[in-house]
N, C-alpha and C positions, 0 to 999 in steps of 0.2 A: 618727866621729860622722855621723851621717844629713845632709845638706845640705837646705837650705829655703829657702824666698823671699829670705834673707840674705845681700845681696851685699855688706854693710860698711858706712861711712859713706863718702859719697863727699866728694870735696875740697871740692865748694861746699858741705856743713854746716859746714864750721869756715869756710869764707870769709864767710858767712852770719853767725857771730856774733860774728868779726873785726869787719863793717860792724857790726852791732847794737850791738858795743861803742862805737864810736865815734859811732854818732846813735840814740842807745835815746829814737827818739819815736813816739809813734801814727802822724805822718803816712808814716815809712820803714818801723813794719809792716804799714800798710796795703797799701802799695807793695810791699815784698817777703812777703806773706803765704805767696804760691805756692813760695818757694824754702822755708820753714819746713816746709810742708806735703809737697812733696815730698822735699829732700833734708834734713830732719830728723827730723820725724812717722814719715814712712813708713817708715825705718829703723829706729824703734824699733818700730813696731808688727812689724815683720817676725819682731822678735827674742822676740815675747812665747810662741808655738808653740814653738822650740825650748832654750826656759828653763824652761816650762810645767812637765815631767813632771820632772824632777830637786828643780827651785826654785822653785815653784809658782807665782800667776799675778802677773804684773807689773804695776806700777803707774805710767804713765809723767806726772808732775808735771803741771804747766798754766806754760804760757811768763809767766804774767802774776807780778808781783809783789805781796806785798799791802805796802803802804806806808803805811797807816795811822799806824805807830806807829815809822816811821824818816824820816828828816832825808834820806835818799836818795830822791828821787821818780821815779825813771828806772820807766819802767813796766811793763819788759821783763826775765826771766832773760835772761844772758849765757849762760847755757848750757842743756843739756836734759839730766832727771835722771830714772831708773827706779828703785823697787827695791820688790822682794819680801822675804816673810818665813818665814822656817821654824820646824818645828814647835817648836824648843825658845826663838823669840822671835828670834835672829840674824836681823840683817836683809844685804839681801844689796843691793848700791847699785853703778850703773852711770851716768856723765854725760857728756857731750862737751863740751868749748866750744873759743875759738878758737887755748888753748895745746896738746890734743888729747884722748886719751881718761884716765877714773880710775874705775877701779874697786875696790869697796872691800865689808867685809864683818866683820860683829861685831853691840857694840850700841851705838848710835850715842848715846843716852842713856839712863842710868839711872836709872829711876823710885826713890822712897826705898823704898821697900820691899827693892829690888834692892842698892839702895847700902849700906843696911847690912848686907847679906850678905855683897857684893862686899868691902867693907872688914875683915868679921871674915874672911873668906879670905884675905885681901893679907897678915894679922899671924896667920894662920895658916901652917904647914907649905906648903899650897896658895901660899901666895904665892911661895915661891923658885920653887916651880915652874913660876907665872907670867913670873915674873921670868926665867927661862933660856930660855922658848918665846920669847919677846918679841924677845931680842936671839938667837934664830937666824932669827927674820924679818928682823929689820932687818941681818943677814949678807945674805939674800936679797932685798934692794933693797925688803922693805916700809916704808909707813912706818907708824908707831903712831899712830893717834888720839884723841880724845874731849875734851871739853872739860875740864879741872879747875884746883882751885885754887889757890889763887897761894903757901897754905902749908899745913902739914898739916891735916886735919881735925878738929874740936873732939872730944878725947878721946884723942886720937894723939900724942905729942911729937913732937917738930919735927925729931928728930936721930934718928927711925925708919930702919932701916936698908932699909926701902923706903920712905916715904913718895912718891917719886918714883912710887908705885903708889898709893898712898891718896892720892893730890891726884888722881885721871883720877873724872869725872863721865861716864863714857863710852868703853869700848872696843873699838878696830876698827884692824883693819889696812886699808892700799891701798897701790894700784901706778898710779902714772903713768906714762901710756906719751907719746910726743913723737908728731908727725902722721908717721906712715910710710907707704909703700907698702901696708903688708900691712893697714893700719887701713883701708881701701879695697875689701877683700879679705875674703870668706866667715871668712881666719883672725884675726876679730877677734872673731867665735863662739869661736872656739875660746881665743882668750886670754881674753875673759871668764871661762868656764866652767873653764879652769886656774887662774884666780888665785881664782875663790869656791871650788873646790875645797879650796885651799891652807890655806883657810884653820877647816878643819875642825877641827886641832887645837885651837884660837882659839875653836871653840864649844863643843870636849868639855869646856874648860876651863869658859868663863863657865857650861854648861849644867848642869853638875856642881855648880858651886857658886856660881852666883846664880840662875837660873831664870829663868823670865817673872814677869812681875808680875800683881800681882791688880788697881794701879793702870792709870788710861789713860796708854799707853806717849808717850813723846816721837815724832816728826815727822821721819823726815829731810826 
């Protein structure tokens, strides 16, 4: 892989939002704005050129929170979150904060149009098939994602022999990595771009038989 302005996350971005977690106020990001800017900002912007031409262009969050409509009023993410999208709607999701890097990749939510594709797939043929991709990721230290719910779907019985698949409002794999040396290091390019790789079979799947939606998509 070509090398580029990408020299990793360096230790003061997670020490950075180590401190942020513990005083998330206007007056400590005013004070530490410059450590945000250099060892967090820049980091990502560096990464947005060498993600570019594979996984198209990046999208790096805004540190603020909206709080409007939660009981939480800290005014700061604890952490910093990128992601792009590919042509068949997979989104493709990179964060740091101060337990270390996650990167992750799928569809983070399902619009209905999507969902009840996704679902006549699941109790379709297509679903064991899901079913067996899933648990050789999670052999491979991913973990499965998406939000769902708490019991089968209205229309489903409850003793489906996946339901455990038609309860997910949301699918995606990730991989949490711990703060290492090499996350410091150009080779954090490169495990990015191995683990969205990976995760390719994960999209033949959703792309095959849920698609994009014609609805506006959910938000990571």
């Amino acid at each position: 892989m070509q090398r580029t302005g990408f020299g990793g996350f360096p230790a003061e971005a997670f020490r950075f939002f180590e401190q942020l977690s513990a005083e998330n106020t206007r007056a400590f990001w005013i004070e530490h704005r410059h450590d945000y800017d250099v060892f967090v900002r820049e980091p990502f912007e560096a990464l947005v050129a060498p993600l570019a031409a594979e996984f198209g262009p990046l999208h790096i969050f805004r540190p603020n929170r909206d709080v409007r409509f939660s009981n939480d009023k800290s005014p700061y993410k604890t952490h910093c979150g990128a992601v792009t999208e590919g042509e068949g709607g997979e989104a493709y999701y990179l964060q740091i904060s101060s337990s270390g890097l996650l990167v992750a990749s799928g569809y983070y939510g399902l619009a209905s149009d999507q969902l009840q594709r996704y679902r006549a797939a699941v109790d379709s043929k297509a679903g064991k098939a899901l079913d067996r991709l899933l648990e050789s990721y999670r052999g491979q230290r991913y973990e499965i994602g998406g939000s769902a719910l708490k019991s089968a779907p209205r229309g489903y019985p409850k003793d489906h022999p996946l339901v455990h698949l038609l309860r997910h409002k949301g699918m995606y794999v990730s991989r949490s990595f711990a703060i290492a040396k090499w996350v410091h290091t150009p080779k954090a390019l490169d495990q990015i771009v191995t683990t969205w790789r990976a995760a390719a079979p994960l999209h033949k799947w959703l792309n095959r038989n849920v698609g994009p939606s014609t609805e506006l998509p959910d938000q990571w």
